[in-house]
Every structure is written in structure tokens, then in C-alpha cells.
C-alpha positions as CSV (number, residue, x, y, z in Angstrom):
1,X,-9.1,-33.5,51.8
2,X,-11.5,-30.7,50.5
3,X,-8.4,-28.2,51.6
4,X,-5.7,-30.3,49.7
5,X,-9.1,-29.5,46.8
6,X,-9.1,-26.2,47.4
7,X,-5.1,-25.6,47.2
8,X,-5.0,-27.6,44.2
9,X,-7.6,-25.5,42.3
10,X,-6.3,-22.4,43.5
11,X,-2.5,-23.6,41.9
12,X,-4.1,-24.6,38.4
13,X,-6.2,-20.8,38.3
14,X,-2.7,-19.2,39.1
15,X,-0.9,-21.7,36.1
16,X,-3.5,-20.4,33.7
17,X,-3.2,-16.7,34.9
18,X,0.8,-16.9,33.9
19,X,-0.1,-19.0,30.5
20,X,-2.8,-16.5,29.6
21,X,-0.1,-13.1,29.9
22,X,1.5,-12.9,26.7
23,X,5.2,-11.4,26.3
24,X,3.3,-9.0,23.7
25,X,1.8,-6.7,26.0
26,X,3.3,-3.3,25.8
27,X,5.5,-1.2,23.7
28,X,6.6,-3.0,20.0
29,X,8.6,-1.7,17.2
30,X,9.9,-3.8,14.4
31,X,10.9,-3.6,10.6
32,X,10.1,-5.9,7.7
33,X,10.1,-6.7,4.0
34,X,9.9,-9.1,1.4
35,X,7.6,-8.5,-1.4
36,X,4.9,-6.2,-2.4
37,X,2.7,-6.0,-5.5
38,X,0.8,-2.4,-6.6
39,X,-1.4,-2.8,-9.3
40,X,-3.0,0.7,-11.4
41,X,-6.0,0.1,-13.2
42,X,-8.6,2.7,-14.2
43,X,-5.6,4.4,-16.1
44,X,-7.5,5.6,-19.3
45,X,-6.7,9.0,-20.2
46,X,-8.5,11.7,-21.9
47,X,-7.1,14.7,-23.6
48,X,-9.3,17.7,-24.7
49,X,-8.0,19.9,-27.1
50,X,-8.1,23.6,-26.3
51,X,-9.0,24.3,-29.9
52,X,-12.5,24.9,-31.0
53,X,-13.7,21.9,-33.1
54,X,-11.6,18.9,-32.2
55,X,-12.6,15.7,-30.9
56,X,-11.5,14.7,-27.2
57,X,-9.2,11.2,-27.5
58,X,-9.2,9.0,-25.3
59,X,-6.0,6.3,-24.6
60,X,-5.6,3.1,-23.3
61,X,-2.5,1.4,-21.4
62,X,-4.0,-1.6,-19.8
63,X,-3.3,-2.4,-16.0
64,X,0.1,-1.9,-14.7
65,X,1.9,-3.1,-12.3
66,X,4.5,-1.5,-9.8
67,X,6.1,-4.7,-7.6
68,X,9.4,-4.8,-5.5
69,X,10.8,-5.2,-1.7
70,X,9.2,-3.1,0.3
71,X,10.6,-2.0,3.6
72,X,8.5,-1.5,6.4
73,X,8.8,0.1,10.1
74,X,6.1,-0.6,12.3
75,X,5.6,0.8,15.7
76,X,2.7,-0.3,18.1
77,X,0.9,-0.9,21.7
78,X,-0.5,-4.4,23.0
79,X,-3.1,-4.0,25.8
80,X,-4.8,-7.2,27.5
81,X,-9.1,-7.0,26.9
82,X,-9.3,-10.8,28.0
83,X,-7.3,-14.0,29.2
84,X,-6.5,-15.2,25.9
85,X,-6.5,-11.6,23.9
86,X,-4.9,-8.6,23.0
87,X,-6.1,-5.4,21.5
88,X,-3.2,-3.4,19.7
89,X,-2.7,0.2,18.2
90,X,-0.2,0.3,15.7
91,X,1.5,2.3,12.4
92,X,3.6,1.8,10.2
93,X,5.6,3.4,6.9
94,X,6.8,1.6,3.9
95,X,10.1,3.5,3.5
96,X,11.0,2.6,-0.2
97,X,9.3,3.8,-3.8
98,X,8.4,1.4,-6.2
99,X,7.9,2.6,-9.9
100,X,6.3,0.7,-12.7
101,X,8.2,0.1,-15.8
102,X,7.4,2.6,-19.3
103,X,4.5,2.2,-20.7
104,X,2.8,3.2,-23.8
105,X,-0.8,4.4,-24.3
106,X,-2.9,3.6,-27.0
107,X,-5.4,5.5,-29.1
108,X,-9.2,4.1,-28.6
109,X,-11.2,6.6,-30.3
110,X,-13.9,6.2,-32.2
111,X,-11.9,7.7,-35.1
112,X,-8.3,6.3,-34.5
113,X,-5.5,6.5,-36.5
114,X,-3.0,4.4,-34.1
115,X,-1.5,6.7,-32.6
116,X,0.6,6.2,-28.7
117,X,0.9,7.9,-26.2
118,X,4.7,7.1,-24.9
119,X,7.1,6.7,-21.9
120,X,4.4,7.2,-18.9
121,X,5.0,5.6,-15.7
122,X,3.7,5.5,-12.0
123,X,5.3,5.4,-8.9
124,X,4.1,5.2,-5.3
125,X,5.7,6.2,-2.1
126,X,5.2,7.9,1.5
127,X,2.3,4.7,2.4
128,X,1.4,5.5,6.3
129,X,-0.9,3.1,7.9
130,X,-2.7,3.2,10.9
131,X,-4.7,0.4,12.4
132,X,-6.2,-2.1,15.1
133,X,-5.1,-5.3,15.8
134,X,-6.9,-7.6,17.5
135,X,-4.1,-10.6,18.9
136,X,-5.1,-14.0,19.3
137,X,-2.5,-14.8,22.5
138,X,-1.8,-18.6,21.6
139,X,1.2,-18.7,24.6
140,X,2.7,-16.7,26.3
141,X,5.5,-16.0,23.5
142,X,3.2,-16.8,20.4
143,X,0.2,-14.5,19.0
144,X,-2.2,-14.5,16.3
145,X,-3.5,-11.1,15.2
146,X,-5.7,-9.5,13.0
147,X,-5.4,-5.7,11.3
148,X,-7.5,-3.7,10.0
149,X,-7.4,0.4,9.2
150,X,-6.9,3.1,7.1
151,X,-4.0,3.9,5.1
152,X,-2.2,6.5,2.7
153,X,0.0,6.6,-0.5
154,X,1.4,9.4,-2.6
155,X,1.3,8.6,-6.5
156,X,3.4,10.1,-8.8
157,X,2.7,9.8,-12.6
158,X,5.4,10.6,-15.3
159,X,3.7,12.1,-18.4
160,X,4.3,10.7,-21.9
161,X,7.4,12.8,-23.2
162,X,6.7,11.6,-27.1
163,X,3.7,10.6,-30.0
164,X,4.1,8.1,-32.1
165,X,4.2,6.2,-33.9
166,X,7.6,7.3,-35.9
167,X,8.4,10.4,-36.6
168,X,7.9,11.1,-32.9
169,X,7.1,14.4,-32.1
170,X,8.4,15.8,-28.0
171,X,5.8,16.5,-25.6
172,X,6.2,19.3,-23.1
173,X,3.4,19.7,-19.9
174,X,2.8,22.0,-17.3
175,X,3.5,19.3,-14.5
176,X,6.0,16.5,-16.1
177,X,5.5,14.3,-13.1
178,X,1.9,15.1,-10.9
179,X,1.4,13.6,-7.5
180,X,-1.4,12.8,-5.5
181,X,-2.4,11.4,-2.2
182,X,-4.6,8.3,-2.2
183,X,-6.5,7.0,1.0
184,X,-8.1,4.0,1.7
185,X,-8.1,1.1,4.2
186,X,-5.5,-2.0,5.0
187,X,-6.7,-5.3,6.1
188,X,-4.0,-7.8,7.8
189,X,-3.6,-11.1,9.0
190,X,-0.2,-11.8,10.9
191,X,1.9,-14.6,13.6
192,X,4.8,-13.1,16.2
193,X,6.9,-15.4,17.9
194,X,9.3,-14.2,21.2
195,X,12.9,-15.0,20.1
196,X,14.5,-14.4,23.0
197,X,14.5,-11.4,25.4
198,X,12.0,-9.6,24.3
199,X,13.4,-10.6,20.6
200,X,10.5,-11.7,18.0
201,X,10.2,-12.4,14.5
202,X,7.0,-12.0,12.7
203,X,5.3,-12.9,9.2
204,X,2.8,-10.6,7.7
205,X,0.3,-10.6,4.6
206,X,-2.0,-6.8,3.9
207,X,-4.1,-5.8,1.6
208,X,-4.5,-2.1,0.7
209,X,-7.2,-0.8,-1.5
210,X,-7.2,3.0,-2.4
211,X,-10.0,4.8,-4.2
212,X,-9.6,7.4,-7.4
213,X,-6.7,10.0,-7.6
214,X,-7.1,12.2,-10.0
215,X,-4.6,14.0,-12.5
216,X,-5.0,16.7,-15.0
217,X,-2.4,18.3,-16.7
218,X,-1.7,21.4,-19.7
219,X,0.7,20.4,-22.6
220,X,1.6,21.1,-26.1
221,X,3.7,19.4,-29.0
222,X,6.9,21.0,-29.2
223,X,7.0,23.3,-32.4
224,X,3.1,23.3,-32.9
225,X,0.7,25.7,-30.7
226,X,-2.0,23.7,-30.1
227,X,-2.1,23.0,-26.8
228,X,-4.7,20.6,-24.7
229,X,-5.5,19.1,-21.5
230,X,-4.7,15.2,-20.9
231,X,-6.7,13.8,-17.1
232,X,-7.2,10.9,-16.2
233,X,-8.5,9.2,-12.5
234,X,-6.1,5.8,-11.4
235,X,-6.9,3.3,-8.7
236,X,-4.1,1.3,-6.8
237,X,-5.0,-2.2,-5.3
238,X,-1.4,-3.3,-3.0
239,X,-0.5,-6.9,-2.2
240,X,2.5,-7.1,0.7
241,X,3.8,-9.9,2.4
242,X,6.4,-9.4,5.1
243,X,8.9,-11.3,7.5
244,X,10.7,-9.4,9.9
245,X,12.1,-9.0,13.3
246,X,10.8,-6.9,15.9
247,X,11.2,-5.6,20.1
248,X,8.8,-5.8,22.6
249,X,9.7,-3.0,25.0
């Protein structure tokens, strides 16, 4: 009797050592999309004329927003820490620009006469992301998992080309469309199911936050030398949420 016991236990510890693998351990690469949302804020912008005895201005456009389908290749390593987890390594690129629409900039001065700033955009592209991800390993072809890491993004600003308002005058700058490189981190919560064969579809929501980039260019109104300086410092704050398909090597 205490054998049949024994055999019995032994058979239920093996059952729960084949539940607890999970078909995620290894080699991964997948690719994903659906829907991201960038949003620019600290966007004022100050321009110091070059010319003894006029008054910096400073110019407004609000937050703005760059949104779209991203599209996103991931590649990655699950290890096994414990019966029920997984500890991954993974990075991934979002392979597609998004651009905000025009956007005008207005004049906040202290002494203002209404003047714009017009037809400035942003753009981002080139976001690399590296991360950990801790997996939750519900079944053997179902986990849970968590990311967290750092993460990069070039933004590209398009200078205003006119003043208004009416009659416009051209703008010309030393740098008509400046780019910097914006770090940060990404936090991640996401759910992979096994398909078939190695197969697996997953659904992903990250948030990226990115501190100050700054930009500082030399221009001049067209027909009139008195050139200036406009800068300004943006911050990006980046919604995504992804479904995708993916292999487990």
C-alpha cells in the first residue's frame, strides 16, 4: 500500500514538472502593430535676436500629438528561474516614422503683437528598446509577462518656414529639419499564447517616457539681415498597443 503511495506521488511530481515547462523557453522572434500614440509637450520656443537691444520672444504651440500604426520586430530569450517563471531578455525596433500634423506657434510675450510662428512639425523614428521580462508561465503554451527597460528615439523637428500673420514673410535656418536622440525607459505588460508548432500570437500594451531633447537653430527672414537664434527643449511621452504573431525557436 505505502508503495502503490509512493508511485502515486512520484507520478503527480512528474505531471507537475511537464505542466510547469513552458513552450516559451528559448529563442523568440515576432513582429506586431496596431496603434501607437506620441505626445510632445514642453515645445515652447525661444528666439534671441542676434541684434543688440531686442527683446527675446517666446512662442507657444500647445501639446502635439504624433499617432499612427506602428510596426514592431521584437527578438528575445526565455530562461526558466522557477516552476512557474520565466526570466526573458529581449529588443525590439519600431520600424515605421510617425509625424505630427503642421502646426503653428504663437507669440506669448510680454509685449505681443500676434504674431505665428508657422508650419513646424515633429517626427520620431529609429525607437530601439531593450528590456527584462519577467513571464508569469500560466501553462505550458500560455504566459503572462512583465517588461521593463530602457529605450531610444530619434526626433526630428521641421522649423517654421513662414511669420504671420499675412503678409507672410519666408524663413530660412541653418538646420531646416534638426534631429536628436531621446533616451528613457519602457514599461510593459503583455499575454503569449502557442498557436501551433511553435506558432504564437501575442497582445502588448508599453509605455515610453523620454526626458528633454534639445534644439537650437540660426535663421533669418529672407530679404532682411537680422538674423537670431530660435531653441527650444521637447519631451515625448509614447502610448503603443500591439497584437502580433511571433516563433519560438
Amino acid at each position: 500500500m505505502k508503495k502503490k503511495l509512493f508511485v502515486a506521488f512520484l507520478s503527480a511530481l512528474a505531471g507537475t514538472g511537464v505542466m510547469a515547462q513552458s513552450a516559451f523557453e528559448g529563442f523568440y522572434g515576432q513582429l506586431g502593430t496596431g496603434y501607437e500614440g506620441n505626445q510632445f509637450s514642453s515645445l515652447n520656443s525661444t528666439t534671441g535676436d542676434q541684434q543688440p537691444g531686442r527683446t527675446p520672444v517666446t512662442w507657444s504651440p500647445g501639446n502635439q500629438k504624433a499617432n499612427g500604426l506602428p510596426l514592431v520586430v521584437g527578438l528575445g530569450f526565455n530562461v526558466a528561474v522557477a516552476p512557474s517563471w520565466l526570466l526573458g531578455l529581449g529588443a525590439d525596433y519600431s520600424a515605421l516614422n510617425l509625424k505630427s500634423g503642421n502646426y503653428n506657434s504663437l507669440d506669448v510675450s510680454a509685449n505681443t503683437n500676434g504674431q505665428t510662428l508657422n508650419g513646424s512639425n515633429l517626427e520620431t523614428s529609429n525607437r530601439f528598446n531593450v528590456f527584462l521580462s519577467p513571464g508569469y508561465v500560466i501553462d505550458k503554451d500560455k504566459l503572462a509577462y512583465f517588461k521593463a527597460g530602457y529605450s531610444l528615439v530619434t526626433i526630428k523637428q521641421t522649423m517654421p518656414n513662414q511669420v504671420g500673420p499675412a503678409p507672410f514673410t519666408n524663413l530660412g535656418w541653418s538646420a531646416s529639419n534638426p534631429s536628436s536622440t531621446a533616451s528613457g525607459y519602457i514599461l510593459g505588460l503583455g499575454y503569449k499564447q502557442i498557436i501551433s508548432n511553435g506558432l504564437y500570437g501575442f497582445v502588448e500594451g508599453n509605455y515610453m517616457s523620454y526626458g528633454s531633447t534639445n534644439f537650437s537653430v540660426t535663421g533669418t527672414t529672407v530679404g532682411v539681415n537680422n538674423g537670431y537664434q530660435l531653441s527650444n527643449s521637447p519631451k515625448l511621452n509614447t502610448m503603443q498597443f500591439l497584437v502580433g504573431v511571433g516563433y519560438k525557436f
